[in-house]
DONU-704971 format. One record per residue (C-alpha): residue number from 1; x, y, z; residue in three letters. Coordinates in Angstrom, 3 decimals. Example, Ala and Ser with C-alpha at 12.3 -4.5 7.8 and 13.67 -1.06 7.14 Angstrom:
+------+----------+----------+----------+------+
| resi |       xx |       yy |       zz | resn |
+------+----------+----------+----------+------+
|    1 |   12.300 |   -4.500 |    7.800 |  ALA |
|    2 |   13.670 |   -1.060 |    7.140 |  SER |
+------+----------+----------+----------+------+
This chain:
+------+----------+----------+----------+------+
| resi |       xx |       yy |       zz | resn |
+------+----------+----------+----------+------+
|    1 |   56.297 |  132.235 |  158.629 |  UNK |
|    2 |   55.914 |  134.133 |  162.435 |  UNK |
|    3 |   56.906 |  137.150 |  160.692 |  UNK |
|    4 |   54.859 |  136.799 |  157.586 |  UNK |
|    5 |   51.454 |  136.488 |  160.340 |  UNK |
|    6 |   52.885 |  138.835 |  162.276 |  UNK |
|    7 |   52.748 |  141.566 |  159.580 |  UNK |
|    8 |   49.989 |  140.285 |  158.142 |  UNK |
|    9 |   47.684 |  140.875 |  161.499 |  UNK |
|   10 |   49.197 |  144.371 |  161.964 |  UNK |
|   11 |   48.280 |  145.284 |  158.371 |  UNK |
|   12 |   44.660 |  143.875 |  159.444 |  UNK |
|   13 |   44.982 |  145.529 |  162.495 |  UNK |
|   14 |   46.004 |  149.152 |  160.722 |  UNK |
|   15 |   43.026 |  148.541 |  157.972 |  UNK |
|   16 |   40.451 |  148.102 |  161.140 |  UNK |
|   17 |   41.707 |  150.985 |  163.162 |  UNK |
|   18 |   42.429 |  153.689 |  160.010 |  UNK |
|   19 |   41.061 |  154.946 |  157.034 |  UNK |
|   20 |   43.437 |  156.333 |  154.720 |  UNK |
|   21 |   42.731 |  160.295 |  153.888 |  UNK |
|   22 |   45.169 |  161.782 |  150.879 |  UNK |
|   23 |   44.626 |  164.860 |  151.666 |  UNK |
|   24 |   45.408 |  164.196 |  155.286 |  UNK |
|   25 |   48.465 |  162.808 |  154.581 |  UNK |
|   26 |   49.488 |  165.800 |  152.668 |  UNK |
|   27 |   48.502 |  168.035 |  155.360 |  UNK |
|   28 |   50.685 |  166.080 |  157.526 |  UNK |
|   29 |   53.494 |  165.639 |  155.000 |  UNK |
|   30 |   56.640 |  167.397 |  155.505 |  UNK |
|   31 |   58.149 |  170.955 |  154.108 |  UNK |
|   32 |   60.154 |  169.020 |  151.589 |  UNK |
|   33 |   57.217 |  166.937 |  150.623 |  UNK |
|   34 |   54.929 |  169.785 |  150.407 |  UNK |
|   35 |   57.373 |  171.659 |  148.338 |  UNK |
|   36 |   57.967 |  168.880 |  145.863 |  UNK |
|   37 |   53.661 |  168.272 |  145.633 |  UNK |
|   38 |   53.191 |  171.992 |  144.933 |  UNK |
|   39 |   55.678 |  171.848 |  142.081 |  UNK |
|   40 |   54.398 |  168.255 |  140.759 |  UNK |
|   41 |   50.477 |  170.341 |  141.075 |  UNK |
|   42 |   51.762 |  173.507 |  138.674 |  UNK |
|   43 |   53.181 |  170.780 |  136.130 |  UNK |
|   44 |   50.435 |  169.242 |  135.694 |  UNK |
|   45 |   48.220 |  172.447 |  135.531 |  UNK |
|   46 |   50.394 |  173.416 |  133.012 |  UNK |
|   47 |   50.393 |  170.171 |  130.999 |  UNK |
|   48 |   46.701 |  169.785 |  131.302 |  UNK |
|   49 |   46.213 |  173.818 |  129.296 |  UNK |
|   50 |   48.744 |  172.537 |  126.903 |  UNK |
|   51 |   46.977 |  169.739 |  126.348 |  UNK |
|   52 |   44.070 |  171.121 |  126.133 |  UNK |
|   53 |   44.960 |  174.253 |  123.696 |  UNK |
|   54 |   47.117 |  171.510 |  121.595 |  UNK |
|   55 |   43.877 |  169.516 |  120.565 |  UNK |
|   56 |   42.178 |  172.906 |  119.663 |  UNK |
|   57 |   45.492 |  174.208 |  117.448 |  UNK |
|   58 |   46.109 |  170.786 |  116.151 |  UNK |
|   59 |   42.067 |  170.023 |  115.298 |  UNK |
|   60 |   42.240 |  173.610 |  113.419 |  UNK |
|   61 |   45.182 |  172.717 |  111.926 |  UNK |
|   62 |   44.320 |  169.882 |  110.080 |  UNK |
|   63 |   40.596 |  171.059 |  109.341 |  UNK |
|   64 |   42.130 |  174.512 |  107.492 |  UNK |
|   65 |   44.785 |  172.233 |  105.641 |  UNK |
|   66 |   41.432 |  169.756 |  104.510 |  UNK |
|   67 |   39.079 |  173.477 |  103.436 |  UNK |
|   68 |   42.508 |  174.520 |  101.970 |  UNK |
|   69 |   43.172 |  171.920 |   99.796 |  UNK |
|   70 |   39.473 |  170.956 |   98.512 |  UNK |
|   71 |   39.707 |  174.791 |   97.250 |  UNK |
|   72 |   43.146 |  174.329 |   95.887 |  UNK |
|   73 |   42.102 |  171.065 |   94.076 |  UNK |
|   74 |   39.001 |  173.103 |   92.547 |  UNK |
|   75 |   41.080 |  175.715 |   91.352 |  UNK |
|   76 |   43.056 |  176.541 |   87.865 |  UNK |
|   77 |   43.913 |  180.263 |   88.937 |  UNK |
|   78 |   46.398 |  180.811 |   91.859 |  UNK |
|   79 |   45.718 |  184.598 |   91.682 |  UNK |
|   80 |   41.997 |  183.363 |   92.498 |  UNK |
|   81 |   42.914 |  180.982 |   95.080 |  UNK |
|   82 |   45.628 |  183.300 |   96.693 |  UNK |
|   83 |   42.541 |  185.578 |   97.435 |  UNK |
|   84 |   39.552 |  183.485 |   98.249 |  UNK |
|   85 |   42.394 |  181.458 |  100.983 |  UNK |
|   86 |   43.866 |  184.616 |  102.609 |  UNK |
|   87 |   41.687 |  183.969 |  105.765 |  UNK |
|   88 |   42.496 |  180.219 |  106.031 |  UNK |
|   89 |   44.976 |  180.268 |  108.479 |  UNK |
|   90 |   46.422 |  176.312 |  108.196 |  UNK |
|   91 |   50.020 |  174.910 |  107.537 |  UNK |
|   92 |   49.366 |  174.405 |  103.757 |  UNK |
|   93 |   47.666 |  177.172 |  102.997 |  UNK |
|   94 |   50.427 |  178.888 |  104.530 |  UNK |
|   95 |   52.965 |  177.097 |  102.371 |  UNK |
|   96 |   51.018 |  178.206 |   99.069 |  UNK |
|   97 |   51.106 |  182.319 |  100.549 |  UNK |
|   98 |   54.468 |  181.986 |  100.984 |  UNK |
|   99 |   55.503 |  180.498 |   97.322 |  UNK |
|  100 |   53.163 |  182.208 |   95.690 |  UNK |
|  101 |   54.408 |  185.389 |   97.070 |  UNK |
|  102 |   57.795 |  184.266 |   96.298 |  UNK |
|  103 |   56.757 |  183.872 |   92.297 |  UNK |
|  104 |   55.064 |  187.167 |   92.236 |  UNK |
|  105 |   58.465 |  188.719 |   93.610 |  UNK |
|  106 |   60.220 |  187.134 |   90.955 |  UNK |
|  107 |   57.669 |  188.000 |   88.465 |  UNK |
|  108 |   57.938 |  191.635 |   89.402 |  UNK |
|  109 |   62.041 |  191.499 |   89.279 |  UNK |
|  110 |   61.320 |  189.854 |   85.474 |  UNK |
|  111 |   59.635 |  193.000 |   84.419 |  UNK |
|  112 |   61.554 |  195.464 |   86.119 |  UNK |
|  113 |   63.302 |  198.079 |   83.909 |  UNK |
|  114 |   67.082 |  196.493 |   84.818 |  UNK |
|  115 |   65.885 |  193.272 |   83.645 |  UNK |
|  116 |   63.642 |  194.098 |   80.640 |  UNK |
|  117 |   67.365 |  196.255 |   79.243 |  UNK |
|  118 |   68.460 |  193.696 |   76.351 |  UNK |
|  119 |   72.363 |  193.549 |   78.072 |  UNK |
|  120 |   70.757 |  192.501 |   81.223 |  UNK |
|  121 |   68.464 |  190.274 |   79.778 |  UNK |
|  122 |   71.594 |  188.417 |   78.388 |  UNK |
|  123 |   73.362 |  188.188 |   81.210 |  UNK |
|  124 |   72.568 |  185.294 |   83.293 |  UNK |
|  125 |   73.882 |  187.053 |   86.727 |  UNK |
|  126 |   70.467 |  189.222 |   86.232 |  UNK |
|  127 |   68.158 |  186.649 |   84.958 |  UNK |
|  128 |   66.905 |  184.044 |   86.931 |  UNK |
|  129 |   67.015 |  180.593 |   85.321 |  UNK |
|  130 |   64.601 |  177.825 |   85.516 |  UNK |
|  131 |   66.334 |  175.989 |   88.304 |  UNK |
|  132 |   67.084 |  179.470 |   90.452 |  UNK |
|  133 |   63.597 |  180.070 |   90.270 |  UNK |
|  134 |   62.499 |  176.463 |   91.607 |  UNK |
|  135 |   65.415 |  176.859 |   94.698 |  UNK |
|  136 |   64.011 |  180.209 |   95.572 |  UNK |
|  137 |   61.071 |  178.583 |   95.727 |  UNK |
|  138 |   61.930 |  175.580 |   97.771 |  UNK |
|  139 |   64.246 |  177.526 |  100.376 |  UNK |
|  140 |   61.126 |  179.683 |  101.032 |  UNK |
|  141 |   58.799 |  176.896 |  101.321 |  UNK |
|  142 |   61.359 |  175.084 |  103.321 |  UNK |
|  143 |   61.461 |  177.798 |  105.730 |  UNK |
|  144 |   57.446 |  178.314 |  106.265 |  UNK |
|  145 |   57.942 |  174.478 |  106.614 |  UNK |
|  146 |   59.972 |  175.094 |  109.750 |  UNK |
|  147 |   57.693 |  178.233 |  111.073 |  UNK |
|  148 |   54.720 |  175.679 |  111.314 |  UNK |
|  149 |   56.194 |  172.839 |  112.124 |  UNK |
|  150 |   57.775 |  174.701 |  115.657 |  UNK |
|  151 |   54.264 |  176.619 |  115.901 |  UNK |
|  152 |   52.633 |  173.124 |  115.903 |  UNK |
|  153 |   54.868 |  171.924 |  118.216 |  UNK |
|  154 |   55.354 |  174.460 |  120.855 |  UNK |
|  155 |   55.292 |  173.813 |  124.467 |  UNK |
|  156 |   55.348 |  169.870 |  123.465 |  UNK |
|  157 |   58.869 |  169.755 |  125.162 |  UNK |
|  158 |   57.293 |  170.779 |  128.352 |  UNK |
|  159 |   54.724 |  167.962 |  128.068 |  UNK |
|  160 |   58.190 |  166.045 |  127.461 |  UNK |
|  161 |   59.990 |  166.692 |  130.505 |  UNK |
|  162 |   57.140 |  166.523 |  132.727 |  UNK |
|  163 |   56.675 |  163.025 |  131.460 |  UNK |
|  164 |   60.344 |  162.324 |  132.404 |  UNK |
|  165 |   61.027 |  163.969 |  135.558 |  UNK |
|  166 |   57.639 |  164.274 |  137.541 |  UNK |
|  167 |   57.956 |  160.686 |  138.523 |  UNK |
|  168 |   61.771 |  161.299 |  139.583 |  UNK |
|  169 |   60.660 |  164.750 |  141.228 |  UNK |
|  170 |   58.386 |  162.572 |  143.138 |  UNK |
|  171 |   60.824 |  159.946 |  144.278 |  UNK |
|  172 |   62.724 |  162.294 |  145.740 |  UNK |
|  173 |   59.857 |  163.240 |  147.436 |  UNK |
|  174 |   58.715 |  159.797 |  149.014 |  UNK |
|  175 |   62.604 |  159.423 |  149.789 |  UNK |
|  176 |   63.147 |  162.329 |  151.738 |  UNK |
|  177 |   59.582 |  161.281 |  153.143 |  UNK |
|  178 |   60.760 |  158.143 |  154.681 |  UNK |
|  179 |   63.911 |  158.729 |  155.499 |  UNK |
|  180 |   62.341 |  161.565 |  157.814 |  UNK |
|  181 |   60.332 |  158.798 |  159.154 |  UNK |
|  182 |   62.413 |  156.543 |  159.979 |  UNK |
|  183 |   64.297 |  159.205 |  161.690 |  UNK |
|  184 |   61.691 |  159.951 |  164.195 |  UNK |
|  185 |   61.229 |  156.026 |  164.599 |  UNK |
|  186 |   64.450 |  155.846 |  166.184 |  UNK |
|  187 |   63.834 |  158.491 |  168.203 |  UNK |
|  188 |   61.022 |  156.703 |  170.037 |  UNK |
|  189 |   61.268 |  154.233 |  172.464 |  UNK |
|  190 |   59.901 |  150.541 |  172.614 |  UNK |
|  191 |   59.763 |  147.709 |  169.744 |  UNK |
|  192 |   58.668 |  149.831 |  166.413 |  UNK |
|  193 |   55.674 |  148.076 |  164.788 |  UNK |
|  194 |   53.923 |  148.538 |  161.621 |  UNK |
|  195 |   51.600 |  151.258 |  162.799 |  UNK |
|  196 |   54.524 |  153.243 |  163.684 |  UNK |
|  197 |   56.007 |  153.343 |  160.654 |  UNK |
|  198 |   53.152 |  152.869 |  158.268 |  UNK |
|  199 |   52.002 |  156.320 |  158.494 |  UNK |
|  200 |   55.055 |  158.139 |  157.451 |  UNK |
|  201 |   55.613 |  156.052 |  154.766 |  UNK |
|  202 |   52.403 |  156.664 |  153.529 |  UNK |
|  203 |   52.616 |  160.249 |  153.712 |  UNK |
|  204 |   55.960 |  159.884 |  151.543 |  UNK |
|  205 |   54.126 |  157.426 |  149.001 |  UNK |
|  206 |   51.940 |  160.594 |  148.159 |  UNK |
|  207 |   54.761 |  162.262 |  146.456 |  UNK |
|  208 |   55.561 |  159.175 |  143.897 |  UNK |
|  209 |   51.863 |  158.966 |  143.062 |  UNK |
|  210 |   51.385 |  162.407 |  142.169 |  UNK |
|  211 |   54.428 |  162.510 |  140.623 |  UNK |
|  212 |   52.904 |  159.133 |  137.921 |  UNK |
|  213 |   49.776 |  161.129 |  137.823 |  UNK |
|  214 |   51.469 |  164.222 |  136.191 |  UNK |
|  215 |   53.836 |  162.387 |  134.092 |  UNK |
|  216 |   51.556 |  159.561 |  132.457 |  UNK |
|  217 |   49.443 |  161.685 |  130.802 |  UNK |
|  218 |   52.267 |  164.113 |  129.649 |  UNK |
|  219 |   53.464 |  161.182 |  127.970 |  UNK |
|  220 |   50.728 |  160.074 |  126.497 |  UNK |
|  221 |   49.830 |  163.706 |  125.285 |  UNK |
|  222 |   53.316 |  164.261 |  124.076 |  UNK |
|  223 |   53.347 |  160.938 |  121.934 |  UNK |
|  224 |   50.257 |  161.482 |  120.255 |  UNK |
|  225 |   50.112 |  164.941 |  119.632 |  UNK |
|  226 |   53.616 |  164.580 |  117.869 |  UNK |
|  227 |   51.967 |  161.520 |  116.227 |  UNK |
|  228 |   49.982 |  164.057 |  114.820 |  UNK |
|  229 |   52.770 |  167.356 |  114.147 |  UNK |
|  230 |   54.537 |  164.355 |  112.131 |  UNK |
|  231 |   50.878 |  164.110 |  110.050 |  UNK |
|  232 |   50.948 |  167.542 |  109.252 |  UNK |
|  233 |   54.612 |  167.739 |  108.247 |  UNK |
|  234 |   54.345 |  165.179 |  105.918 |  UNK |
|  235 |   51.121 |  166.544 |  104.487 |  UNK |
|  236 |   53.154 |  169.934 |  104.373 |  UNK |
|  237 |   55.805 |  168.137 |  102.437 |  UNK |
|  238 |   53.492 |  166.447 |   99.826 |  UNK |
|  239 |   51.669 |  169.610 |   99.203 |  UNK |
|  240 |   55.185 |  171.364 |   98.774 |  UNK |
|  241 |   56.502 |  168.676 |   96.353 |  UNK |
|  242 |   53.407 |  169.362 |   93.966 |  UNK |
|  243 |   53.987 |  172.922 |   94.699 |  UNK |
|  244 |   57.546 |  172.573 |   92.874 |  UNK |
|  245 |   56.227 |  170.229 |   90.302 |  UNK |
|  246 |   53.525 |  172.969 |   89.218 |  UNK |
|  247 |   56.376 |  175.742 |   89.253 |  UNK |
|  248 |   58.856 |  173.635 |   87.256 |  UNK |
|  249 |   56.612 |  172.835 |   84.531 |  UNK |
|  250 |   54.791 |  176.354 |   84.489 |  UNK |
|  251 |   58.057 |  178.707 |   84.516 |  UNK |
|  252 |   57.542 |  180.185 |   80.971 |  UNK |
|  253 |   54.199 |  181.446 |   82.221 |  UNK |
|  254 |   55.888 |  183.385 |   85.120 |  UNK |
+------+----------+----------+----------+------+
């Protein structure tokens, strides 16, 4: 209970006497400390641009798949919508570029010379069946699947690892902080109090808290902007279902 009111007045004591100043007690901080705050600082600059370029590629994203599809849904022709869409730049209008291209390639091999020769006609090694034509199909849709899906989400496994190692980056910090400051207690002489130690400790404490402050709202960030990549994909992989659908039932008219 002495102790307890002992620390309790110097605490009182420290609050009367001193106002705390971060950036004083980074100016006083250590080399190590320093160090570890200047590489916590460029983390979370570069979080914060990828953040902030994230909501503008992700927001256009989702706004060119929405202008894409109410066009698509008002269209019979995919000739017509293959040219009124070639400035949309969005994930599913994407998708319908590259399977559309993909039909008109096979289209084109159709009425080549080789395959409009009645042997090669007959021979299936030349002529593309139904389900050839559908896997072609899917393999390229599958792969402009992946192309988006790592555009969309770039850079997010920065955002990642800043959310799980600033705070550790940080620790180490406020460790090597206090550890230097207990150091230099035992290098002075007399009975060590509170105010003697309170200062260092503080200056340590800077790194952890800089260290939460670029990590919490990497994660945050990171979890909802994938929230949002997973969105898109599974937009992407509706769209590319029907895609099929409309090229299974339509392959005569190829």
């Amino acid at each position: 209970m002495i102790q307890w009111h002992f620390m309790t007045t110097q605490i009182s004591a420290l609050n009367g006497v001193t106002e705390i100043n971060f950036f004083a007690l980074i100016d006083t901080a250590g080399p190590i400390v320093k160090l570890v705050l200047v590489v916590l600082l460029f983390m979370s600059i570069v979080c914060w641009i990828i953040i902030f370029t994230k909501i503008f590629v992700l927001k256009s994203a989702v706004r060119g798949s929405e202008k894409f599809l109410n066009y698509y849904q008002g269209s019979s022709n995919f000739g017509n919508l293959f040219t009124s869409t070639r400035q949309i730049n969005a994930p599913n209008a994407e998708l319908f570029r590259a399977g559309y291209t993909e039909l008109l390639r096979i289209r084109k091999s159709k009425s080549s010379p080789q395959m409009q020769d009645p042997g090669s006609r007959t021979n299936p090694e030349f002529f593309p069946t139904e389900l050839e034509v559908v896997e072609q199909v899917d393999r390229v849709l599958h792969k402009t699947m992946s192309n988006e899906s790592s555009r969309l989400e770039g850079y997010l496994i920065f955002l990642a690892t800043t959310g799980s190692t600033a705070p550790f980056i940080g620790l180490f910090g406020t460790v090597w902080g206090i550890m230097n400051s207990f150091v230099g207690l035992a290098n002075k002489t007399g009975v060590p109090t509170l105010q003697a130690v309170a200062p260092g400790i503080a200056e340590a404490l800077v790194a952890t808290a800089v260290g939460l402050a670029a990590a919490i709202p990497a994660v945050v960030a990171y979890n909802y902007f994938l929230s949002r990549v997973r969105s898109i994909e599974l937009s992407m992989e509706s769209f590319s279902a029907e895609f099929l659908n409309i090229v299974e039932r339509h392959f005569s008219k190829i």
